[in-house]
C-alpha positions as CSV (number, residue, x, y, z in Angstrom):
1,X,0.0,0.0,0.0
2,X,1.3,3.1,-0.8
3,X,1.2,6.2,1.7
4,X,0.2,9.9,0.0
5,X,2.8,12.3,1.2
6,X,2.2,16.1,1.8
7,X,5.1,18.5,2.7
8,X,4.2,21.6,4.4
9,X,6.5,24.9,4.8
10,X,5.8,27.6,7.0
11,X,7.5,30.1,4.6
12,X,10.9,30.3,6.5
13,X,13.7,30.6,4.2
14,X,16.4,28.2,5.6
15,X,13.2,25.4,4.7
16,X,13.9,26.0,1.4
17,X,17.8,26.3,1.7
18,X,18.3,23.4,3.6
19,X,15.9,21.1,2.2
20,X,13.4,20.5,5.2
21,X,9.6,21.0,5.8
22,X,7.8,22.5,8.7
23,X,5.2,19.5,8.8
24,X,5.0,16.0,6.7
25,X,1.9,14.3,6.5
26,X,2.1,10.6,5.1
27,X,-1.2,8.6,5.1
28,X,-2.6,9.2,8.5
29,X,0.8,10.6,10.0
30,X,0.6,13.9,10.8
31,X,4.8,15.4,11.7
32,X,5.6,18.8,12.5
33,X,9.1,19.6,13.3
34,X,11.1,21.5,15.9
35,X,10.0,24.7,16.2
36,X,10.4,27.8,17.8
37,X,8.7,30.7,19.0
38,X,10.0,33.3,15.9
39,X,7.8,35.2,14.7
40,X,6.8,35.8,10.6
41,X,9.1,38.9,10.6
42,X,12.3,37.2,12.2
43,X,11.6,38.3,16.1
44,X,11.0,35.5,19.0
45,X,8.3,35.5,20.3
46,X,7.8,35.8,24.2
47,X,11.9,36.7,24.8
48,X,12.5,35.4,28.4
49,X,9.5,34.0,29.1
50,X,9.1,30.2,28.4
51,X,5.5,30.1,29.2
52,X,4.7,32.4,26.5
53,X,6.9,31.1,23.8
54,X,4.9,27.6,24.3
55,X,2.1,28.7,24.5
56,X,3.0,30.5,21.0
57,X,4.2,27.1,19.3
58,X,0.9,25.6,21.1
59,X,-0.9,28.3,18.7
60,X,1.4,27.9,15.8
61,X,0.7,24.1,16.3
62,X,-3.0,24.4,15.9
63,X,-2.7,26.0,12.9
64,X,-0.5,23.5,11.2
65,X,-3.1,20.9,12.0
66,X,-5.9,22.0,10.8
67,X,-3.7,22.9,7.2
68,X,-4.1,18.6,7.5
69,X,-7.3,17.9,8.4
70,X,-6.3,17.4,11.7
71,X,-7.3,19.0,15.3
72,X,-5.4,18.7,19.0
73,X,-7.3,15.4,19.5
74,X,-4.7,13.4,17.1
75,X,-1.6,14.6,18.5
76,X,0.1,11.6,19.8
77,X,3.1,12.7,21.1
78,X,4.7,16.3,22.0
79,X,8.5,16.6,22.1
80,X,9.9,19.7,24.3
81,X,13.6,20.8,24.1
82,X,14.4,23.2,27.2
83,X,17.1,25.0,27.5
84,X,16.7,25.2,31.5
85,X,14.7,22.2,32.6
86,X,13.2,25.0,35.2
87,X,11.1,25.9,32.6
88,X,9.7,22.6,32.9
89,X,6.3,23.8,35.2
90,X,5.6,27.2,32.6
91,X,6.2,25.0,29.2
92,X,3.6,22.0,31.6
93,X,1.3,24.8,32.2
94,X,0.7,26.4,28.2
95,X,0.5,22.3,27.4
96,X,-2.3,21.8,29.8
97,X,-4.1,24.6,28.1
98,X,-4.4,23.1,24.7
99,X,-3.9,19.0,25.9
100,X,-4.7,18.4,29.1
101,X,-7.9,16.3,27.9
102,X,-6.4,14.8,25.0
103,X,-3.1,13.4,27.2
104,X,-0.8,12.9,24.8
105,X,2.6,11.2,25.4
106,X,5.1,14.4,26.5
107,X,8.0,14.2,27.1
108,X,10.9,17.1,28.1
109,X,14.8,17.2,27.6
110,X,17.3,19.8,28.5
111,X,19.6,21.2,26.3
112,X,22.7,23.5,26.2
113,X,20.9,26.0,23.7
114,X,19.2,26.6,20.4
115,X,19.5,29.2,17.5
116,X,19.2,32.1,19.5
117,X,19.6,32.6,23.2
118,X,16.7,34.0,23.6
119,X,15.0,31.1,22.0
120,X,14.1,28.8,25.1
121,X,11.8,26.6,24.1
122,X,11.6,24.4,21.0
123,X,8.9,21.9,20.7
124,X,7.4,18.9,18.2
125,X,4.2,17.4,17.6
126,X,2.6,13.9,16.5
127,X,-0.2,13.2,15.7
128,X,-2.4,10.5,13.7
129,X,-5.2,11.2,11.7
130,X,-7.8,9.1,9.2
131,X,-7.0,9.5,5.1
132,X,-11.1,9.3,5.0
């Protein structure tokens, strides 16, 4: 059986440059990729504040989704790169807000940095839809 395959770009210019998409859908896979909290003219989102720069992706997340014909109650699995794991409670608290009744897997790691310091959340989505 083959799968369909959709690529999706959010417009940033390093997806075209590199070679990557923002989200994949194949069959009822439904992928979206790290992402951050930069904004459509180049800014981040929420500097300083983890809370609000998930809660932001959270947003941007939704969005993506529905682009699939997909909604918050297929995501799967959420993927959360922190660069202080202290941010842990504030990036837990904007998650409860959009899947606290869906309870998807979620899991958090700590890392050293991303892109930008001010850049302190990055976060990836799951999720598994119907081709119907």
């Amino acid at each position: 059986m083959e799968l369909t395959r959709t690529n999706y770009s959010s417009g940033a210019p390093l997806e075209e440059k590199a070679g990557y998409s923002r989200m994949v859908k194949v069959g009822p896979f439904v992928c979206i990729g790290g992402t951050t909290s930069v904004q459509p003219d180049g800014t981040v989102f929420g500097e300083g504040d983890p809370y609000a720069q998930a809660k932001y992706i959270f947003e941007k997340f939704i969005a993506l989704l529905e682009q699939a014909g997909a909604a918050k109650e297929h995501v799967v699995r959420v993927k959360g790169y922190l660069t202080d794991m202290s941010f842990a409670p504030e990036v837990s608290r904007a998650y409860s807000e959009f899947f606290r009744d869906v309870r998807p897997l979620c899991t958090y790691v700590g890392i050293s940095m991303l892109n930008r310091p001010s850049q302190l959340v990055e976060l990836e989505l799951d999720a598994v839809i119907s081709e119907a």
